[in-house]
C-alpha positions as CSV (number, residue, x, y, z in Angstrom):
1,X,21.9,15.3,-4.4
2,X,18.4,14.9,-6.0
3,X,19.4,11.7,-8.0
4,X,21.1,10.1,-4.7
5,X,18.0,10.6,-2.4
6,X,15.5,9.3,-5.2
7,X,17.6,6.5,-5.6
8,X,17.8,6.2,-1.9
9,X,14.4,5.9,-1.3
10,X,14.0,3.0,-4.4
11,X,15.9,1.2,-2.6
12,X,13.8,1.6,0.6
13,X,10.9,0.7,-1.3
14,X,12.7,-1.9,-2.9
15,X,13.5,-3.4,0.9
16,X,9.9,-2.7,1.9
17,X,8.6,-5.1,-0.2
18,X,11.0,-7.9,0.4
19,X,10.4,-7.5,4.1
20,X,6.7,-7.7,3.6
21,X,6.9,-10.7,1.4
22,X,9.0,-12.4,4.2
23,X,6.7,-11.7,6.3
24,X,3.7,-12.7,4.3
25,X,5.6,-16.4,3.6
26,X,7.1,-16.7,7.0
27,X,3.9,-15.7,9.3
28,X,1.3,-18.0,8.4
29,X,3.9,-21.1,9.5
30,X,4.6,-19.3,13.5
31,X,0.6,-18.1,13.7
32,X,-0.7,-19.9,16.7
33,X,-3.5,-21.9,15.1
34,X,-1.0,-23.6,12.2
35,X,1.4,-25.2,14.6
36,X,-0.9,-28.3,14.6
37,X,-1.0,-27.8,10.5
38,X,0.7,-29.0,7.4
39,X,2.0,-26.9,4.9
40,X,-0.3,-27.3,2.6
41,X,-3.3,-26.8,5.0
42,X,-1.8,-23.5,6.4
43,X,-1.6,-21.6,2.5
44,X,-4.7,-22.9,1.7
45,X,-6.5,-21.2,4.8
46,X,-9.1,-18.8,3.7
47,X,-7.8,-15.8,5.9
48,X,-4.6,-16.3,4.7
49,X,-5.6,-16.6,0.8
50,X,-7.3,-13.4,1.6
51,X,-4.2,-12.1,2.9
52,X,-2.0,-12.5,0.2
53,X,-4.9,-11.4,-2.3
54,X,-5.2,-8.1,-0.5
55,X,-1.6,-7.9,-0.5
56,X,-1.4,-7.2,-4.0
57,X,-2.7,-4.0,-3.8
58,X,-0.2,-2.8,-1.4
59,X,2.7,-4.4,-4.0
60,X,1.1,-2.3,-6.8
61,X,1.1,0.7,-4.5
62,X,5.1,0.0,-3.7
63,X,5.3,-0.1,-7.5
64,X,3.8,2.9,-8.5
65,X,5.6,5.0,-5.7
66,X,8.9,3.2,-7.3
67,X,7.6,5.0,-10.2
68,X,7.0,8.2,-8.8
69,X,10.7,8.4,-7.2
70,X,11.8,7.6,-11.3
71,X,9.6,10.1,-12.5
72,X,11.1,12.5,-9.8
73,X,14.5,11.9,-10.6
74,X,14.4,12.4,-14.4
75,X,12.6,15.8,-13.5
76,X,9.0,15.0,-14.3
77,X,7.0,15.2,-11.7
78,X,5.1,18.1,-13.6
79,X,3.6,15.8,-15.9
80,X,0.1,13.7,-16.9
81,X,2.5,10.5,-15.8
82,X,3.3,12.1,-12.4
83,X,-0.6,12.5,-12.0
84,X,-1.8,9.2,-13.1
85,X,0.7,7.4,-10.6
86,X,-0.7,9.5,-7.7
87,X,-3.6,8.6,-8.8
88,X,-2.9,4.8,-8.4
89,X,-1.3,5.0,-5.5
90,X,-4.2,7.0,-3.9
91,X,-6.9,4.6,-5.3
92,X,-4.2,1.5,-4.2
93,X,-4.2,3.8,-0.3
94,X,-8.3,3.4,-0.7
95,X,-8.6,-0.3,-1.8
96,X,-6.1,-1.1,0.5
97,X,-8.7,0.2,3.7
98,X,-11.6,-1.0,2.8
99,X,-9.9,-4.6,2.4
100,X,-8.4,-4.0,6.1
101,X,-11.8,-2.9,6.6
102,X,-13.6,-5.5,6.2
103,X,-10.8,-8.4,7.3
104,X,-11.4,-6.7,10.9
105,X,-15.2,-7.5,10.0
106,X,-14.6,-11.0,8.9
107,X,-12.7,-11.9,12.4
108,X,-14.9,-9.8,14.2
109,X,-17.7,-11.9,13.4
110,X,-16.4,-15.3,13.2
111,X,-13.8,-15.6,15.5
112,X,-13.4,-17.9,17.5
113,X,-15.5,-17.8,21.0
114,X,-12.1,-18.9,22.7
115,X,-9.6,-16.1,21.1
116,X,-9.5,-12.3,21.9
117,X,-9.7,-10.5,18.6
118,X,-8.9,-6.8,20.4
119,X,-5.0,-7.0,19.1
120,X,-6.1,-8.0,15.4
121,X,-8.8,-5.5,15.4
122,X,-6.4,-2.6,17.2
123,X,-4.3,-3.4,14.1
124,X,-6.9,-3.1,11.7
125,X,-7.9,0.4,12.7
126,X,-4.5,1.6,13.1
127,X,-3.3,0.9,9.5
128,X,-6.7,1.9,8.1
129,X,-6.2,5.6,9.4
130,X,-2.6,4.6,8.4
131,X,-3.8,4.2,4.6
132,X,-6.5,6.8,5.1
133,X,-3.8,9.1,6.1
134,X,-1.7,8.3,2.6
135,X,-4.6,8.7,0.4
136,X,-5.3,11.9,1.2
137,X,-1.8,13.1,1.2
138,X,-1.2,12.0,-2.1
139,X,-4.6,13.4,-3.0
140,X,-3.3,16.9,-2.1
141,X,-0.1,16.2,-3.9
142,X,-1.8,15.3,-6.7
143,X,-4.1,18.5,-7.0
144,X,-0.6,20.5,-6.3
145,X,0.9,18.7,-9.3
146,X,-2.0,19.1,-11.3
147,X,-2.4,22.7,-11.1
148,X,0.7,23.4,-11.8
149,X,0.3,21.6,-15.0
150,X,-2.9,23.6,-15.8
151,X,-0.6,27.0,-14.8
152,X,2.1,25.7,-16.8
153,X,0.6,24.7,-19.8
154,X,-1.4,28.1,-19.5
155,X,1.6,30.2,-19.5
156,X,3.1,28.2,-22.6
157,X,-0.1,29.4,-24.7
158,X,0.1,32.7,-23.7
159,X,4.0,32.5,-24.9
């Protein structure tokens, strides 16, 4: 049952990201603003460069929670590999709200004088508690994980 769930949930992640990167291709052409825009114009938009740079991180955190789900289902989630992924995921989790954070600056302060930025920046705090939220679960799984390393490598010295 383990190996089916685990494999399960890769394949959620897996469909996670190709949604996102749908999403990130097929947006930028229905945005408001580009429907006066050629192709070319639209990618090359400084928002939207931004976009897909900060975008990265949140692929590397799908990644590393991929890898996590592996490490799970071989039965090694006690182990330094387990704790260096949570690690990256949680530093991904950080990275990952501060560049929210300071994309809902960016339009805050230079938006237009003729567009309401109160849905954008709604958005922006929601997913920055949303990331918030991960990092510090995975910071607590990671302690839990990494003391029961330190127990269990303390009880095979004592063996």
């Amino acid at each position: 049952m383990k190996r089916i769930s685990t494999i399960f949930l890769q394949a959620v992640i897996v469909l996670i990201s190709i949604v996102a990167l749908i999403i990130l291709i097929r947006f930028p052409l229905t945005e408001g603003r580009a429907q006066n825009l050629d192709v070319l114009s639209i990618y090359l938009d400084t928002f939207i460069l931004y976009a897909y740079a900060s975008s990265i991180v949140f692929f590397v955190a799908l990644y590393k929670v991929f890898q996590l789900l592996g490490t799970i289902r071989n039965n090694n989630l006690f182990s330094i590999s387990a704790i260096k992924t949570l690690k990256g995921i949680k530093n991904c989790a950080i990275i990952l709200s501060i560049l929210i954070m300071l994309a809902g600056v960016y339009i805050r302060i230079f938006h237009s004088k003729e567009d309401d930025p109160a849905g954008f920046l709604a958005l922006c705090i929601i997913t920055i508690f949303m990331s918030i939220t991960v990092a510090i679960a995975v910071g607590v799984l990671e302690r839990i994980v990494q003391n029961a390393l330190e127990m269990k490598s303390e009880n095979d010295l004592t063996i």
